[in-house]
N, CA, C and O atoms as CSV, one atom per row, in Angstrom:
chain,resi,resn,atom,element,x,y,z
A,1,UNK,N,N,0.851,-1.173,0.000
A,1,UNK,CA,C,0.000,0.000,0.000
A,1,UNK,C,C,0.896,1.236,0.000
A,1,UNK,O,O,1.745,1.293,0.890
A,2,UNK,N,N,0.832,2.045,-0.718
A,2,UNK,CA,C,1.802,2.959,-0.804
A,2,UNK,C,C,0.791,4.669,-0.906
A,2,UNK,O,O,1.254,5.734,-1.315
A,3,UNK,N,N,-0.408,4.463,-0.476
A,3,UNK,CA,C,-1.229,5.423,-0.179
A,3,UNK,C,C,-2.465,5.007,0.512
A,3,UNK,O,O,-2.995,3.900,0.420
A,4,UNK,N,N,-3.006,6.356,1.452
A,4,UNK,CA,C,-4.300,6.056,2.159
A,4,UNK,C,C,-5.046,7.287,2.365
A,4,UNK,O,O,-4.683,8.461,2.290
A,5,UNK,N,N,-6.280,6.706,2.670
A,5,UNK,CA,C,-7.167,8.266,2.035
A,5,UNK,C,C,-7.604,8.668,4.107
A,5,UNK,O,O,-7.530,7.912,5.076
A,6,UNK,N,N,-7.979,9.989,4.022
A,6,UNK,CA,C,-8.446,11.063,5.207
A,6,UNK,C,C,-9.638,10.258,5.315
A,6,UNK,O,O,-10.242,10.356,6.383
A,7,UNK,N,N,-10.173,9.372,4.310
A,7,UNK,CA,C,-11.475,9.394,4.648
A,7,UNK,C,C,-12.151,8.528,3.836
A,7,UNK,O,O,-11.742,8.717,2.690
A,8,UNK,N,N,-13.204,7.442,3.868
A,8,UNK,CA,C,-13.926,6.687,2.432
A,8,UNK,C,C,-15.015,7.393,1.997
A,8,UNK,O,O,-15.689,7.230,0.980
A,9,UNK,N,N,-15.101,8.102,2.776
A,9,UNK,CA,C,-16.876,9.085,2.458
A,9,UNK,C,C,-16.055,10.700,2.019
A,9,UNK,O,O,-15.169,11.198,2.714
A,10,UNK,N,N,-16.555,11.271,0.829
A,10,UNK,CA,C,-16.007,12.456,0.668
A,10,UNK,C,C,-17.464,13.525,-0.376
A,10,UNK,O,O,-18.503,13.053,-0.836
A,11,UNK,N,N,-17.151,14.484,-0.425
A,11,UNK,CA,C,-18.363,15.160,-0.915
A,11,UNK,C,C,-17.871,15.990,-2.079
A,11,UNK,O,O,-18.516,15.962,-3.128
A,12,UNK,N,N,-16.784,16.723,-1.976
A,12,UNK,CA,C,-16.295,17.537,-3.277
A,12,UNK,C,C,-14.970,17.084,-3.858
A,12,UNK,O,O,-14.660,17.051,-5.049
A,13,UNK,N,N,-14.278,16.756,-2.850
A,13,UNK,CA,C,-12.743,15.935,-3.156
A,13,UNK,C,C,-11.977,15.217,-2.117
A,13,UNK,O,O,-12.234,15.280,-0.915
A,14,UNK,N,N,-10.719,14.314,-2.816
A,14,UNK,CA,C,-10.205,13.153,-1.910
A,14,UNK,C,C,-9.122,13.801,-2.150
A,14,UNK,O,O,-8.505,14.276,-3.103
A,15,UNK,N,N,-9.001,13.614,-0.166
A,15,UNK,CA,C,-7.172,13.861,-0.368
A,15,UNK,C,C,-6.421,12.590,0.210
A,15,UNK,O,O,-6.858,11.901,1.131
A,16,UNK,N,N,-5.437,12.416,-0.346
A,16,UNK,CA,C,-4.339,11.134,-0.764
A,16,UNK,C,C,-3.517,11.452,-0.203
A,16,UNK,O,O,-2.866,12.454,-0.495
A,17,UNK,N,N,-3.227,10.545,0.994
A,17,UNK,CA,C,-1.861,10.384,2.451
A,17,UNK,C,C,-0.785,9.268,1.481
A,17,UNK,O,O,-0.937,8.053,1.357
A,18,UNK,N,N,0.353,10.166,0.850
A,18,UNK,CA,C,1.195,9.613,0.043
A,18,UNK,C,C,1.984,8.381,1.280
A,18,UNK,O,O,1.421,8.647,2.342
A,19,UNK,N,N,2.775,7.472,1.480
A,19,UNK,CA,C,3.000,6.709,2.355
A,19,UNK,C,C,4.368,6.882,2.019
A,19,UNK,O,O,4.235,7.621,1.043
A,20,UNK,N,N,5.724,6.697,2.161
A,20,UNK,CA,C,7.104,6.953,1.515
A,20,UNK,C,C,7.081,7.189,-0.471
A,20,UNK,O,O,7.198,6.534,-1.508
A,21,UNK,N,N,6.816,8.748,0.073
A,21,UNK,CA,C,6.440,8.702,-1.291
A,21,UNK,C,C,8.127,8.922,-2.606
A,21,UNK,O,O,9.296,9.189,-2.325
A,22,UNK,N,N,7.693,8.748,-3.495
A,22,UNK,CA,C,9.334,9.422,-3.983
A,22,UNK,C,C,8.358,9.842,-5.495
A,22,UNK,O,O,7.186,9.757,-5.863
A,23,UNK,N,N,9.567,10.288,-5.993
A,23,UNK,CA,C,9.229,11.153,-7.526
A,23,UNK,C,C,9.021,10.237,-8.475
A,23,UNK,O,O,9.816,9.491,-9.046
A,24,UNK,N,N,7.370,10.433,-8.626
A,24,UNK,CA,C,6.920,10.017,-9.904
A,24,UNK,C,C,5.695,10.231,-10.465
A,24,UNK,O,O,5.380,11.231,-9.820
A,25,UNK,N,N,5.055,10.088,-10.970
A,25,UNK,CA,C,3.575,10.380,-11.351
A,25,UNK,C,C,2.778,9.365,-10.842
A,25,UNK,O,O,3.283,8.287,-10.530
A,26,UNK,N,N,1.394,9.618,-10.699
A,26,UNK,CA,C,0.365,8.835,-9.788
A,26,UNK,C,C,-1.182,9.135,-10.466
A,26,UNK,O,O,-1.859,10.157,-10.567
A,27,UNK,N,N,-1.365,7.848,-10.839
A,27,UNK,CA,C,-2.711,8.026,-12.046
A,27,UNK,C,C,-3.757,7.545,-10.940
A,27,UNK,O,O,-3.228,6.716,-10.199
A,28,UNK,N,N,-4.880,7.777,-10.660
A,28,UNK,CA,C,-5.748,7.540,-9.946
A,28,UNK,C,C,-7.140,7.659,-10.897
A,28,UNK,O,O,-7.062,8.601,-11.685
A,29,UNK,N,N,-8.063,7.095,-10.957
A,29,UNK,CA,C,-9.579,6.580,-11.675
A,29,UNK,C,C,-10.803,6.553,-10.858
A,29,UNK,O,O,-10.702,5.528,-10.183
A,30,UNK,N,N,-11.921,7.153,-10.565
A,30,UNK,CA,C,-12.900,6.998,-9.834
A,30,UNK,C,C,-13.806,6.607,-10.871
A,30,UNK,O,O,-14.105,7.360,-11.798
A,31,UNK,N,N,-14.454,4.905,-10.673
A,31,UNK,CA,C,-15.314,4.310,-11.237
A,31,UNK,C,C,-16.272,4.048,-10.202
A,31,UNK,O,O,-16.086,3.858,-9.000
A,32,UNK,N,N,-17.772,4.082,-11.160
A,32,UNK,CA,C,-18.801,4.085,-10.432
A,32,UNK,C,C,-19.221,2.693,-9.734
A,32,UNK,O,O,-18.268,2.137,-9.188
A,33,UNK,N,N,-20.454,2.017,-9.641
A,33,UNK,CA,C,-20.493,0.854,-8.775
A,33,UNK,C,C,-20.881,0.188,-10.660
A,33,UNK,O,O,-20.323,-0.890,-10.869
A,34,UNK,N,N,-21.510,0.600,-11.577
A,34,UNK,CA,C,-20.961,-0.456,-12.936
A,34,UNK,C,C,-19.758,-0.387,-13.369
A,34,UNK,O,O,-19.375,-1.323,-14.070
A,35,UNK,N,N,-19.055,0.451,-13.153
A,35,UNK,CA,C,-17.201,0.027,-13.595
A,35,UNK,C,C,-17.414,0.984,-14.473
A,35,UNK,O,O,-16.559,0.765,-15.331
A,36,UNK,N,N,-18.199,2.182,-14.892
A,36,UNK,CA,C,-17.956,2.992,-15.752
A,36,UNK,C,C,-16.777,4.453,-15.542
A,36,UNK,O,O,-17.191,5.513,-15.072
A,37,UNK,N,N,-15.607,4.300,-15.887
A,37,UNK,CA,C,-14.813,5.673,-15.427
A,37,UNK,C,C,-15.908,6.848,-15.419
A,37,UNK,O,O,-16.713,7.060,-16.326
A,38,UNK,N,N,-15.805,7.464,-14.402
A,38,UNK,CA,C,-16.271,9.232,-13.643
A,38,UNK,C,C,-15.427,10.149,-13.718
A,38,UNK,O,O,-15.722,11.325,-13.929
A,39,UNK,N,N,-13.812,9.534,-13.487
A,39,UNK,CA,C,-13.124,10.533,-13.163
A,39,UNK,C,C,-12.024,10.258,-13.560
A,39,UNK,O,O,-11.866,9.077,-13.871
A,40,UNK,N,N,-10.753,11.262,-13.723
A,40,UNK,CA,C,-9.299,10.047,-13.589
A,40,UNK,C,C,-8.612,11.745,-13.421
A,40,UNK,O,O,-9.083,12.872,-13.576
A,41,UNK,N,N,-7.267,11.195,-13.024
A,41,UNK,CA,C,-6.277,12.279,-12.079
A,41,UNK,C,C,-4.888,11.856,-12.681
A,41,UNK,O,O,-4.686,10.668,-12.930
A,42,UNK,N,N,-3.905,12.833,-12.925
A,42,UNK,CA,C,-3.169,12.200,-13.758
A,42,UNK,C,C,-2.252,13.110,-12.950
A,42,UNK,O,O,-2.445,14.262,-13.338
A,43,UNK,N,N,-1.179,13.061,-11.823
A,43,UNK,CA,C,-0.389,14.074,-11.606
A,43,UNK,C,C,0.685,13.610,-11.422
A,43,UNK,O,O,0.717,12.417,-11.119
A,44,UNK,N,N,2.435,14.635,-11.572
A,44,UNK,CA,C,3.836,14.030,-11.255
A,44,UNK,C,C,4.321,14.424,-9.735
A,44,UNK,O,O,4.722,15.586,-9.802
A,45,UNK,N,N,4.399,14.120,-8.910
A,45,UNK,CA,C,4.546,14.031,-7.596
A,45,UNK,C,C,6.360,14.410,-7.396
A,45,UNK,O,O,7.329,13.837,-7.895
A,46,UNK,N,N,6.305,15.359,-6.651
A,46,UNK,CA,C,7.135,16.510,-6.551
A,46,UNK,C,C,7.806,15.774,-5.214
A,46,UNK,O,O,7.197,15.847,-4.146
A,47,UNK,N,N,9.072,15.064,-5.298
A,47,UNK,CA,C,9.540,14.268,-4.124
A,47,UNK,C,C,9.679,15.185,-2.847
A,47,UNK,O,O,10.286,16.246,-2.997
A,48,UNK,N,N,9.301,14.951,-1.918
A,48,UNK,CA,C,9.267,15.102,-0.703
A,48,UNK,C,C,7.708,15.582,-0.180
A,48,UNK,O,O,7.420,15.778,1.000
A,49,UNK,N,N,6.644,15.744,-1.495
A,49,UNK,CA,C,5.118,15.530,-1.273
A,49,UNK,C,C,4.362,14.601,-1.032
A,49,UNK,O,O,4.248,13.616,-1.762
A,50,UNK,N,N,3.602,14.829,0.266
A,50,UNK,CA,C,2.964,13.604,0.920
A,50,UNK,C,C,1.791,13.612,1.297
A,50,UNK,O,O,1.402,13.171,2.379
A,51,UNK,N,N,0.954,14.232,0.240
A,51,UNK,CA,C,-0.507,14.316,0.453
A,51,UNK,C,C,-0.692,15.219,-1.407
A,51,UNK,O,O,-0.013,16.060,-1.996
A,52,UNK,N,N,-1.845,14.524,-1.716
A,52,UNK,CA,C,-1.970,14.905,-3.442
A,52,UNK,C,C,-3.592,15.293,-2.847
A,52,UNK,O,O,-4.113,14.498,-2.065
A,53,UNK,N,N,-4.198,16.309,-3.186
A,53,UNK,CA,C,-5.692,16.481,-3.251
A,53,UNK,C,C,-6.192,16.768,-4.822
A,53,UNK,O,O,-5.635,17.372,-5.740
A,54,UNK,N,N,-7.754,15.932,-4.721
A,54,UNK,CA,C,-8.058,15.955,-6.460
A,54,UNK,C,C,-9.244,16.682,-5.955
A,54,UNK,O,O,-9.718,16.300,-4.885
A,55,UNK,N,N,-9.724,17.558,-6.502
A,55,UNK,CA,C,-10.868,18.447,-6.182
A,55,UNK,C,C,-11.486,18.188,-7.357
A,55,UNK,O,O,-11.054,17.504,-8.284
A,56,UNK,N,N,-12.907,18.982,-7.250
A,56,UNK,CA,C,-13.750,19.117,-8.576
A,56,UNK,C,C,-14.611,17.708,-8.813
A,56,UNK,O,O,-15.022,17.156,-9.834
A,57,UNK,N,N,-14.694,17.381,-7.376
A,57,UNK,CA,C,-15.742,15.659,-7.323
A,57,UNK,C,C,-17.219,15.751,-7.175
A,57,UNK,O,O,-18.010,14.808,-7.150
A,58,UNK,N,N,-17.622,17.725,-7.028
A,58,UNK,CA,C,-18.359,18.043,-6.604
A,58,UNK,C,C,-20.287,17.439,-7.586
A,58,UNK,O,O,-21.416,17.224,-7.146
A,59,UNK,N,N,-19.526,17.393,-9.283
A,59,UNK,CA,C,-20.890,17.225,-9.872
A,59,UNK,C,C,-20.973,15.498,-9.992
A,59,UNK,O,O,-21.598,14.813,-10.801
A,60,UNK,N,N,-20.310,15.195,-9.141
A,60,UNK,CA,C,-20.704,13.294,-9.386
A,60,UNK,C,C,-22.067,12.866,-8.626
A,60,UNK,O,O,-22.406,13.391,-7.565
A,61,UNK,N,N,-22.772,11.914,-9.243
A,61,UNK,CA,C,-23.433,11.508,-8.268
A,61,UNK,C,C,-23.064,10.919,-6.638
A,61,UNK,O,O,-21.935,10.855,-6.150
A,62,UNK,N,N,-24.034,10.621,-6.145
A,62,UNK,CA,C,-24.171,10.167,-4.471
A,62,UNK,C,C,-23.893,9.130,-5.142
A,62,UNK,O,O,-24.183,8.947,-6.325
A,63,UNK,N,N,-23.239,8.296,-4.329
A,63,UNK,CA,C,-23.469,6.793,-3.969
A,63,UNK,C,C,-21.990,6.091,-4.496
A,63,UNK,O,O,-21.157,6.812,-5.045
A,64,UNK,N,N,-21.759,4.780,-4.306
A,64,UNK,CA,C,-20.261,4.145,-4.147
A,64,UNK,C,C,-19.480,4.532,-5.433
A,64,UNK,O,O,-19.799,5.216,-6.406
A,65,UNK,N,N,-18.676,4.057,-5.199
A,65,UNK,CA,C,-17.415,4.340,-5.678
A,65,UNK,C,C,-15.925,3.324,-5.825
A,65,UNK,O,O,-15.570,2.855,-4.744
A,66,UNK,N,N,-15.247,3.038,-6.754
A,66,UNK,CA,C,-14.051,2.637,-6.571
A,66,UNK,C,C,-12.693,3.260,-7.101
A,66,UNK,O,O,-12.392,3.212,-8.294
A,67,UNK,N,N,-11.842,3.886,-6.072
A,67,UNK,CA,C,-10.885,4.405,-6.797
A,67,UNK,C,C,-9.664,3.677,-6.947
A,67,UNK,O,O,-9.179,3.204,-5.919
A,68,UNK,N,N,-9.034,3.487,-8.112
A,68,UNK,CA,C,-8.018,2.901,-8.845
A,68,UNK,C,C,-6.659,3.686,-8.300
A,68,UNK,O,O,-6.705,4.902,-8.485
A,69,UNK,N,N,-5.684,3.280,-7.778
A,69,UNK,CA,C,-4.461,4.092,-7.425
A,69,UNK,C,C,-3.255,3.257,-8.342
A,69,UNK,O,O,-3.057,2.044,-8.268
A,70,UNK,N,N,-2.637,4.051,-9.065
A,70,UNK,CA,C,-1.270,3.141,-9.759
A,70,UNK,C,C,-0.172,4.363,-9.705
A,70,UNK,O,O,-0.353,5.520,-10.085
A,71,UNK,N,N,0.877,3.860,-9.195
A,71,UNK,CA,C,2.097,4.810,-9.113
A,71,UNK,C,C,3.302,3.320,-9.356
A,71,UNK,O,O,3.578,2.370,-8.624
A,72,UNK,N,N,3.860,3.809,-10.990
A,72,UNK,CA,C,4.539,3.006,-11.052
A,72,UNK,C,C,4.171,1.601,-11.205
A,72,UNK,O,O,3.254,1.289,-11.965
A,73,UNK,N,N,4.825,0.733,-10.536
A,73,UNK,CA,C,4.185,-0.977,-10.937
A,73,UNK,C,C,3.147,-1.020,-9.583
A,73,UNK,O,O,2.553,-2.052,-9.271
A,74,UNK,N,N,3.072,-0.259,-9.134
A,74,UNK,CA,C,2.360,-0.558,-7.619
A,74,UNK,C,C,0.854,0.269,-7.867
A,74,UNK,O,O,0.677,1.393,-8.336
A,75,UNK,N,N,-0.185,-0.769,-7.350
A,75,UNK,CA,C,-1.304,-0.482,-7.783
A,75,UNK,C,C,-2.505,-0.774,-6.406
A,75,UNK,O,O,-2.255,-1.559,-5.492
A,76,UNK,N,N,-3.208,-0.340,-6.458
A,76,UNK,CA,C,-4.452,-0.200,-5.253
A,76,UNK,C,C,-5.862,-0.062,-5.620
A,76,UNK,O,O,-6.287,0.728,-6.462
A,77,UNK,N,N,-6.506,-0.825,-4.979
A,77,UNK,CA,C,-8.362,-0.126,-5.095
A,77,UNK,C,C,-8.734,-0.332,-3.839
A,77,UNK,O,O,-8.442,-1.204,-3.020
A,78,UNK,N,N,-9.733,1.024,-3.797
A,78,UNK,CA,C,-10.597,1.506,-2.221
A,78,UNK,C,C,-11.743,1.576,-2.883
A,78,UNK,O,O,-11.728,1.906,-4.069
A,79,UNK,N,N,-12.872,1.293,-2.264
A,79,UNK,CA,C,-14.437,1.475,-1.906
A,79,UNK,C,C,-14.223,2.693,-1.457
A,79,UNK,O,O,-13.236,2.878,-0.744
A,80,UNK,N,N,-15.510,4.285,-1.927
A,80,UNK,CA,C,-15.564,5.148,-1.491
A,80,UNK,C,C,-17.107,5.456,-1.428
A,80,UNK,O,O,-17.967,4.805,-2.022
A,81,UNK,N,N,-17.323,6.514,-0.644
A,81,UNK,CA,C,-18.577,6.679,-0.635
A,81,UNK,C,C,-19.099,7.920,-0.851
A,81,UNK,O,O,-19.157,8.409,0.278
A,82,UNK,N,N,-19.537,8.765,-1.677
A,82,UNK,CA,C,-20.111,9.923,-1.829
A,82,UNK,C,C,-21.238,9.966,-1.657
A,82,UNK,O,O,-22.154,9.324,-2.171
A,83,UNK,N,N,-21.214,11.407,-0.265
A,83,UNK,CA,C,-22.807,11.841,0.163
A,83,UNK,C,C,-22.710,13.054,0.013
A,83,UNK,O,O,-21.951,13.456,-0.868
A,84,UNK,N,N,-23.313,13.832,0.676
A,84,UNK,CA,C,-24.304,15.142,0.435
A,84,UNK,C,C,-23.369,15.690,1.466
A,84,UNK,O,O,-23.505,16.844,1.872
């Protein structure tokens, strides 16, 4: 696991607790509960940064979520939950 979120429930945006992070880019995907991409985040991570925030989650619908984390060969998925 090489990241963890403030939170699984979020309303406008997720911010991302980098874990030993080092310099590289970090693609992240928010798919809905059919697997259809919503979102995707594409940023290069500035070594010695240890928290990435993606804003602008504000016009998605309510309800679950899975976000995709890949940095490098190392890859992750979280259950999220958007409410009101």
């Amino acid at each position: 696991m090489f990241a963890k979120l403030r939170s699984n429930v979020f309303i406008d945006a997720l911010t991302l607790e980098l874990i030993a992070p080092i310099q590289s880019s970090l693609k992240a995907i928010l798919r809905d509960e059919r697997g259809y991409e919503c979102s995707r985040l594409e940023t290069n991570i500035p070594q010695g940064d240890k928290t990435v925030t993606w804003k602008g989650l504000n016009d998605l619908p309510y309800g679950v979520y899975t976000l995709e984390l890949s940095q490098g060969e190392d890859e992750m998925k979280m259950r999220l939950v958007k409410r009101v």
